[in-house]
C-alpha positions as CSV (number, residue, x, y, z in Angstrom):
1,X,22.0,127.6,138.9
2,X,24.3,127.9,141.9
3,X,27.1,127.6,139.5
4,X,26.1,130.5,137.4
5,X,24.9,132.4,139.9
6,X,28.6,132.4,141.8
7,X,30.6,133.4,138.4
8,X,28.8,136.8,138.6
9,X,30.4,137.1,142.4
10,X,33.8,137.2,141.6
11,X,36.4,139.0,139.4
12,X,35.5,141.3,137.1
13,X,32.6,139.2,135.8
14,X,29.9,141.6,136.3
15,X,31.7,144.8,134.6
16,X,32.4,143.2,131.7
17,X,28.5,142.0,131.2
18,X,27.4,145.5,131.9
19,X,31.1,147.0,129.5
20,X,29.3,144.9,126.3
21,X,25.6,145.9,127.2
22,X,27.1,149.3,127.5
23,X,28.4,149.4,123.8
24,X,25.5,147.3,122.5
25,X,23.1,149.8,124.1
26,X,24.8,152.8,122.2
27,X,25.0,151.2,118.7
28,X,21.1,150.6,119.7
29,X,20.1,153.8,120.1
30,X,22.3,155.1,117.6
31,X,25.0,156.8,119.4
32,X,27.3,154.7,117.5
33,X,26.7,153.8,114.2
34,X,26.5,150.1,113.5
35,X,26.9,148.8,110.3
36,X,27.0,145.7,108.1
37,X,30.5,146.0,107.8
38,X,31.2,146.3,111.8
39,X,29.9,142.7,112.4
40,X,33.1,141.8,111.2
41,X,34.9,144.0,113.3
42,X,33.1,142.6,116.4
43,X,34.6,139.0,115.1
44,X,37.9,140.7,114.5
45,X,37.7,142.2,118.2
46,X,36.8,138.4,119.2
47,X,39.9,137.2,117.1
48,X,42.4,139.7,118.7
49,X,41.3,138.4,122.0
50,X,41.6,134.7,121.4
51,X,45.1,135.2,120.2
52,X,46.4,137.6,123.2
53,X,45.1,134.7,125.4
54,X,47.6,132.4,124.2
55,X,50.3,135.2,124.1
56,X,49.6,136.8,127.2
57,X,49.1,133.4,128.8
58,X,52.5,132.2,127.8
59,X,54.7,135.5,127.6
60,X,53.6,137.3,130.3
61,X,52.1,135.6,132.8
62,X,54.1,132.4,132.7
63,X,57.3,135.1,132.7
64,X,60.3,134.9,134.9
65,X,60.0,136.3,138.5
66,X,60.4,139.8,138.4
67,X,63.4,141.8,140.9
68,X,60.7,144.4,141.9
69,X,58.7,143.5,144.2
70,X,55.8,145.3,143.4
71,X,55.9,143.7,139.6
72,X,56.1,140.3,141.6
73,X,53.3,141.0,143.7
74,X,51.4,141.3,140.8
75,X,52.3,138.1,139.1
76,X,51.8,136.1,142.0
77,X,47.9,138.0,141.9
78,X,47.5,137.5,138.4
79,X,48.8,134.6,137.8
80,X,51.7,132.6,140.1
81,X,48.9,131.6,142.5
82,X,46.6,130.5,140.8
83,X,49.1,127.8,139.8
84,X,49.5,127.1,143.5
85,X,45.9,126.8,145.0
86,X,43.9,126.7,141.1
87,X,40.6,125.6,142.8
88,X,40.2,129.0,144.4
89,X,38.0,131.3,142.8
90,X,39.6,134.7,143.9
91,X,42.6,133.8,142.2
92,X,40.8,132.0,139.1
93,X,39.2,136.0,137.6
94,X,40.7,138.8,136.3
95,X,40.8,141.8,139.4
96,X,38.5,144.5,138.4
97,X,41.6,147.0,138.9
98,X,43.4,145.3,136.1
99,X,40.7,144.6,133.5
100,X,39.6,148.2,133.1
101,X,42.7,149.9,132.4
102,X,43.5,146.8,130.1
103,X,40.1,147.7,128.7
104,X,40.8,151.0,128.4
105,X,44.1,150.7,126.8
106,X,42.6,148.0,124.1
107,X,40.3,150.8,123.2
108,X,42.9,153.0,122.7
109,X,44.7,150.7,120.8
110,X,41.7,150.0,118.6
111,X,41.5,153.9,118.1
112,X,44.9,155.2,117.3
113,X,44.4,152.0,114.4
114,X,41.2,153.1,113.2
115,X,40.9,156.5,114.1
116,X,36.9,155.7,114.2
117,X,35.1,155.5,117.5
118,X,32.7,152.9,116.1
119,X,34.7,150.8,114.5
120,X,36.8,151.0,117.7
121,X,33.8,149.9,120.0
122,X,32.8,147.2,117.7
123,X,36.6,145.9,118.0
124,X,36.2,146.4,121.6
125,X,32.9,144.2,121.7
126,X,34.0,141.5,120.4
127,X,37.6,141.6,122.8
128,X,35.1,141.8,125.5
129,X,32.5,139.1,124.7
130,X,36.0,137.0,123.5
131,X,37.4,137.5,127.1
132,X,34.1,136.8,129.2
133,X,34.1,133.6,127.2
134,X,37.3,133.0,128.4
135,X,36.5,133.8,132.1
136,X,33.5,131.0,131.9
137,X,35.6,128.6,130.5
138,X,38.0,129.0,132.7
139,X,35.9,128.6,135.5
140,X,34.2,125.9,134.7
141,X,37.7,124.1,133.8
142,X,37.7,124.8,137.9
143,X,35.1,123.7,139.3
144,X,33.1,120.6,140.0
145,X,31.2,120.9,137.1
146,X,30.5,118.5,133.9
147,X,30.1,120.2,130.6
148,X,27.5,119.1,128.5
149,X,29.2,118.6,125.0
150,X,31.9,116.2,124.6
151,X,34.2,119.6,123.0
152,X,33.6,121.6,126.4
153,X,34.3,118.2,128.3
154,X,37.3,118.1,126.1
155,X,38.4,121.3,126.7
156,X,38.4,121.1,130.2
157,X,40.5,118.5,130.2
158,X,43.1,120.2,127.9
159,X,43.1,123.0,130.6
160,X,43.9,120.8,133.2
161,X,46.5,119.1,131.9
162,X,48.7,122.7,131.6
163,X,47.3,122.9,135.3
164,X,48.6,118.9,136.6
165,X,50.3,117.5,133.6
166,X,53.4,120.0,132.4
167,X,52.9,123.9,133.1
168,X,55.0,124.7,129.9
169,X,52.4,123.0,127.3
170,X,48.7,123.6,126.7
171,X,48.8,127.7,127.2
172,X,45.3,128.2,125.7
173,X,42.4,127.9,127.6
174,X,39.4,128.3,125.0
175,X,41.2,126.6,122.2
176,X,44.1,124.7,121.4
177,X,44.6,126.6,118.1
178,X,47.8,128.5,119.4
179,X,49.5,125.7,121.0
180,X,49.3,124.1,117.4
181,X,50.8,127.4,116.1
182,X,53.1,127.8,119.4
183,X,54.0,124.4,119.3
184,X,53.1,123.8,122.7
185,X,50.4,121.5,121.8
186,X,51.0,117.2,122.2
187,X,49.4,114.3,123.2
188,X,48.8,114.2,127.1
189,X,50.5,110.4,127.2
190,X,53.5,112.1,125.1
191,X,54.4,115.1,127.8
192,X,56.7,113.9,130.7
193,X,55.0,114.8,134.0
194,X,56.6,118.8,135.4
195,X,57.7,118.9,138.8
196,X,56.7,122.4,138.8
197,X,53.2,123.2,137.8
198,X,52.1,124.1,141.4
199,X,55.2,126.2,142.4
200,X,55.7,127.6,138.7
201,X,59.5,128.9,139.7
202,X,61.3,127.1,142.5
203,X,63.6,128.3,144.0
């Protein structure tokens, strides 16, 4: 229970539970209208998600320091530093500051696409239900914690490896089906140990 408990403490945990009770509140009473045909644009919302994860994960926050400074303070937040002390949990979750202006911009996204607010908040459903996924698997990938199925055992494992293994393999975090498509996916026993997966860029 502890463990449960302390995922709703950090990060922007919390705001994305209340962001998806939110929308599924206002298809509930009708404010939006929820079809059928939206249940698959709450899985296409999930979809979107769980391939930005891979991307985002590899591209952007695995990118070359930045000369600004104030772009490299950020990757060290979002992502640099969590590399360097992994077990910590302020560095583990998304900042609140940056997951509702992401938010907000996916929903934009979704609307100037669809040019239908309730297809667009479906979309937006599933992204967030996709990413709070994420966030728990993530965490418990961190923590002193043993999954109960042997695939959550599994893929905490896979996680780790990216983590203490080779930085540049193993980019997903709720699926390897990226890495397959990236091809950054292999056999641990087949990767030559990085030197770098603490310090991601040293000097």
């Amino acid at each position: 229970m502890t463990t449960f408990a302390s995922f709703w403490r950090h990060g922007s945990n919390t705001m994305l539970l209340l962001a998806a009770v939110i929308l599924i509140g206002l298809f509930a009473t009708h404010v939006l209208t929820f079809g059928v045909t939206l249940i698959g644009a709450v899985a296409i919302g999930a979809l979107v998600f769980f391939v930005s994860e891979y991307t985002t994960h590899r591209f952007l926050l695995h990118a070359t320091p930045s000369a600004n400074a104030f772009v490299l303070k950020l990757q060290h937040r979002l992502h640099y530093d969590h590399h360097i002390e992994p077990a910590r949990l302020d560095l583990l979750f998304l900042p609140l500051w940056f997951a509702i202006p992401v938010a907000a911009l996916t929903l934009a996204i979704y609307f100037a696409i669809t040019r239908n607010w309730d297809t667009s908040a479906a979309l937006l459903l599933g992204s967030v239900l996709g990413l709070l996924w994420y966030e728990w698997v993530h965490y418990v990938a961190h923590i002193p914690f043993v999954p109960k199925t042997a695939f959550g055992r599994w893929i905490k494992k896979y996680h780790l490896w990216h983590h203490f293994k080779n930085e540049q393999m193993w980019f997903g975090v709720t699926n390897p089906s990226m890495d397959f498509v990236g091809r950054t996916y292999a056999r641990v026993e087949d990767v030559d140990r990085s030197g770098s997966t603490r310090i991601l860029f040293p000097k």
